[in-house]
C-alpha positions in Angstrom: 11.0 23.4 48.3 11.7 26.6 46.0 13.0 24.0 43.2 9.8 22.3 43.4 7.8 25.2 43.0 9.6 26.2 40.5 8.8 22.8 38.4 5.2 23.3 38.6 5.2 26.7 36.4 7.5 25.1 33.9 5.1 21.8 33.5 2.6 23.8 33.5 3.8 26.2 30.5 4.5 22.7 28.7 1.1 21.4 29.3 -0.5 24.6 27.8 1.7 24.3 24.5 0.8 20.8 24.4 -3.0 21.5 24.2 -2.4 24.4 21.5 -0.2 22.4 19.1 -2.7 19.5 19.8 -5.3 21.8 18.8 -3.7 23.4 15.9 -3.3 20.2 14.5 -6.8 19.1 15.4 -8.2 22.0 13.1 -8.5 19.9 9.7 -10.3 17.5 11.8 -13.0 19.7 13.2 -13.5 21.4 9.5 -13.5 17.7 8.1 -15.9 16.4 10.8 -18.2 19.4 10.8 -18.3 19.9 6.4 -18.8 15.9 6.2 -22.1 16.4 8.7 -23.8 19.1 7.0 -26.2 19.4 4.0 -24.7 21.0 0.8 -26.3 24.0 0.8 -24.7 24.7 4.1 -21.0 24.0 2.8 -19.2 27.4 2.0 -16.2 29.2 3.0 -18.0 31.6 5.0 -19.6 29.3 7.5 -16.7 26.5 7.7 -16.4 26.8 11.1 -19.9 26.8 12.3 -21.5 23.5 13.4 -23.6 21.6 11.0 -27.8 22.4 11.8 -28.1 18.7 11.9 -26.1 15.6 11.1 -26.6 14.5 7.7 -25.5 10.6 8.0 -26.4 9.9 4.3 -22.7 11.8 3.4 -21.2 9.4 5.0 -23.5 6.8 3.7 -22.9 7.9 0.3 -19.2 8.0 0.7 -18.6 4.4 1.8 -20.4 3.0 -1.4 -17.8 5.0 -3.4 -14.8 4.0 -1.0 -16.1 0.1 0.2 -14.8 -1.6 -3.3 -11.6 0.4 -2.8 -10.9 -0.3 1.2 -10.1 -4.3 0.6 -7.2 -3.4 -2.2 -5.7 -1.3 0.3 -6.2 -4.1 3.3 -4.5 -6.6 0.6 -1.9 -3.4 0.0 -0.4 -2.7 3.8 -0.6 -5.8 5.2 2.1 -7.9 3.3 3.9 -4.4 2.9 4.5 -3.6 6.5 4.6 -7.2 7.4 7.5 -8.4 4.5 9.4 -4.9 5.0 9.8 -5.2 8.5 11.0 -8.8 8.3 13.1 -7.8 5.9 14.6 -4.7 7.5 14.8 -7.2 10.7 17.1 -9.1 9.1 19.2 -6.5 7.2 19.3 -4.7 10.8 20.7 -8.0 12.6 23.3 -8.9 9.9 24.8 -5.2 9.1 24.6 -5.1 13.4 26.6 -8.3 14.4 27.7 -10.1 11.5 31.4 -8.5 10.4 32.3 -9.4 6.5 33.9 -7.1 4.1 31.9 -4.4 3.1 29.4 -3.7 5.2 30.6 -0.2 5.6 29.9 0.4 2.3 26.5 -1.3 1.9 25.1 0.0 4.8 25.0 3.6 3.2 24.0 2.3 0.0 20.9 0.6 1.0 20.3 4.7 3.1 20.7 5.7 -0.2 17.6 4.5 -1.3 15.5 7.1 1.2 16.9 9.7 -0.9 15.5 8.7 -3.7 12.3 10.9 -4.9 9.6 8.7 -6.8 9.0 10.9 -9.3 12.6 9.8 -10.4 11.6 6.4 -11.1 8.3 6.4 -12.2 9.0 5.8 -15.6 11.7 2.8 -14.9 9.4 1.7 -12.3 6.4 1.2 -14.2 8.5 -0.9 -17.2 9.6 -3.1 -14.7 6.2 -3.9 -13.4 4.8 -4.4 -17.0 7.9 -6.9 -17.4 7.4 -8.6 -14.4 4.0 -8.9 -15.3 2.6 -7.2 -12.0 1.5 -3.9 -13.6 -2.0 -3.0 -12.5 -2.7 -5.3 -9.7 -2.0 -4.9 -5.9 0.8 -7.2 -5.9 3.0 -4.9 -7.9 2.2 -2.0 -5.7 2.7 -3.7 -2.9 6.6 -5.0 -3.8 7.2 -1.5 -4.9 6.2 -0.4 -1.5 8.6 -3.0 0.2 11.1 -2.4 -1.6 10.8 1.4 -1.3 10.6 0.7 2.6 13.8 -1.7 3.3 16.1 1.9 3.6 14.1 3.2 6.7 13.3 -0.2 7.9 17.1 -1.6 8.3 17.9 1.7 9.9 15.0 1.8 12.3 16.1 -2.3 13.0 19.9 -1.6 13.3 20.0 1.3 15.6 17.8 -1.2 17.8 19.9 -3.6 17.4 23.1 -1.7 17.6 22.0 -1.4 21.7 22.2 -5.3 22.3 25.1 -6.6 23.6 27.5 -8.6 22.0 28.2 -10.4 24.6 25.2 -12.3 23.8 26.1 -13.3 20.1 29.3 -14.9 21.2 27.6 -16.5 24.1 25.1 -17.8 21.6 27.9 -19.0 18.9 30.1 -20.5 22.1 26.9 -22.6 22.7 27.1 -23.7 19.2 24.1 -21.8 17.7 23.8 -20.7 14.0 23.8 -17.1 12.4 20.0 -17.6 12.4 19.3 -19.9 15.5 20.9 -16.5 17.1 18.9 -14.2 15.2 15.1 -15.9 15.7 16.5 -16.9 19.8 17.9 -13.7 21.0 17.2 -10.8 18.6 13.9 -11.8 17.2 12.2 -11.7 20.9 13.8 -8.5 21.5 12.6 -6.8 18.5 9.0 -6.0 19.2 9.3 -2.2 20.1 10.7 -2.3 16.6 8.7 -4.1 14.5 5.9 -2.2 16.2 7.6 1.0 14.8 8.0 -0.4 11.7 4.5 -1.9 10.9 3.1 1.3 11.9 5.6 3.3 9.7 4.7 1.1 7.1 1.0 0.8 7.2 1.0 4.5 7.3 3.0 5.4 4.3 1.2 2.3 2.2 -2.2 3.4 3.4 -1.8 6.8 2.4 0.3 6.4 -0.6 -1.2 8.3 -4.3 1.5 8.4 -6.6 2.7 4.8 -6.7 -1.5 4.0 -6.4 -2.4 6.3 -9.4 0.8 4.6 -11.7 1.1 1.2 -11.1 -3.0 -0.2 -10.1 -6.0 0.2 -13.0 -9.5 1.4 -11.8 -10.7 -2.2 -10.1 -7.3 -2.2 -8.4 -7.4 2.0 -7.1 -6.6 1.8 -3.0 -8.7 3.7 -1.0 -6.9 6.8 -1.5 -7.2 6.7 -5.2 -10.9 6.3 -5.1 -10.9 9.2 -2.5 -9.9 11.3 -5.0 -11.7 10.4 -7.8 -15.2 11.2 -5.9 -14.7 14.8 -6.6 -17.2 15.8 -9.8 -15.7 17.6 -12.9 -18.1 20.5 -12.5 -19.3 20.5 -8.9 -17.8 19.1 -5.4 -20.1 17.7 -3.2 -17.6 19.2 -0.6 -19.3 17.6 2.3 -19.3 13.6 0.5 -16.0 14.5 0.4 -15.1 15.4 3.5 -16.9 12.3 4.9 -15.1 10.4 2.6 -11.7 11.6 3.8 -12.8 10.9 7.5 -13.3 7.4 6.6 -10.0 6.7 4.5 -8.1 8.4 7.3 -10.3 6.2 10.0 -7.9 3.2 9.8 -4.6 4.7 10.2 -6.7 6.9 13.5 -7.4 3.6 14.9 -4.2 2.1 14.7 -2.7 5.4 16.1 -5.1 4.9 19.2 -4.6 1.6 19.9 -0.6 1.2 18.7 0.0 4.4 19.8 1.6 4.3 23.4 4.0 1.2 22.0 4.7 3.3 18.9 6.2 5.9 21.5 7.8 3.0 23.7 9.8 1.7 20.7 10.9 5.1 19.9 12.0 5.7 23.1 13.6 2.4 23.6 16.4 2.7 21.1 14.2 2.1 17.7 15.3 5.2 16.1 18.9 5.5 17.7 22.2 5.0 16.1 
């Protein structure tokens, strides 16, 4: 009974510092939320807390025709980004997991190397690739960089999952007679989907919100969303509260998916995704 009691304090402590990180972190919402609702001459640094004196729709109105031209690049952008990088971390997981050849001690690290890699390092060899693949200012181009950028934290997200299968199934599966990849898409590939859900969100996320590689490697009918985000501010004068209505709706997507994705996001995690 005293241990009990004693529980209830301590959960209770941990539910109180859960609501004031939640709401420390919910701050740049509110400001964003309450600035993109109110009339200009209402914006200022004095009064950024207080609620709008009415809810001036046309910001948002006028935000979405600047950003609606922009928000299909970046749909075209993250979905055959997270989609090709998790398949292709899949399979990098899988074969550096239960396939044993010379090596793969050695490659594993080197493909980990590639997370430590900043991208201001490659811009310039980066963007004369693109121009002699041919992909430089379109979507396409952007999106391989992205892939290719995302394979490191992909195949070690994939191969600490994996790492928590058994063997015993592989062999069972090669006793049976089945190939390297009759293996892989019967046993593993089923398994995965606490993964890949960790991945396609990882991936969406850095993709949707990605500037530098955006701002290099597209031209102006090609700018994701972020790009255009940040060309709505004026040379002389911000229209503070378009502005902040037009972050609410860039950052809308990657909300929803949080919402939605969110609880299997923290059941991956939790299942092994991010061990090893």
């Amino acid at each position: 009974m005293t241990a009990s009691y004693r529980r209830v304090p301590t959960r209770a402590l941990i539910y109180i510092l859960l609501l004031f990180f939640s709401m420390f972190y919910l701050i740049p919402m509110y400001v964003m939320l309450v600035t993109g609702f109110k009339n200009f001459d209402e914006v200022s640094l004095r009064t950024m807390w207080n609620l709008p004196s009415g809810l001036a729709m046309e910001n948002f109105r006028a935000a979405y025709q600047v950003l609606a031209p922009h928000l299909w690049n970046s749909i075209r952008l993250v979905i055959p980004t997270a989609m090709i990088s998790a398949m292709v971390g899949s399979i990098n997981g899988y074969i550096l997991t239960k396939w044993r050849f010379p090596g793969v001690g050695i490659l594993f690290p080197l493909i980990l190397f590639g997370m430590f890699i900043p991208y201001q390092s490659i811009i310039i060899p980066l963007v004369q690739f693109m121009s002699w693949l041919g992909l430089a200012g379109g979507i396409p181009g952007l999106a391989l960089a992205h892939i290719i950028y995302g394979i490191p934290i992909t195949t070690l997200i994939f191969r600490g999952y994996y790492a928590s299968v058994p063997s015993e199934m592989v062999e069972a599966a090669r006793i049976d007679g089945a190939s390297l990849i009759q293996t892989y898409v019967s046993i593993f590939l089923p398994l995965s989907i606490p993964a890949f859900v960790v991945v396609l969100i990882w991936q969406f996320t850095a993709s949707w919100n990605d500037f530098l590689f955006a701002v290099i490697l597209t031209n102006s009918s090609n700018w994701p969303i972020m790009v255009a985000l940040n060309n709505m501010a004026g040379s002389q004068i911000i229209a503070w509260n378009v502005q902040m209505a037009g972050s609410f709706l860039a950052a809308l997507p990657t909300l929803i998916v949080y919402i939605i994705l969110g609880r299997y996001f923290l059941r991956g995690l939790m299942s092994g995704a991010l061990k090893g």
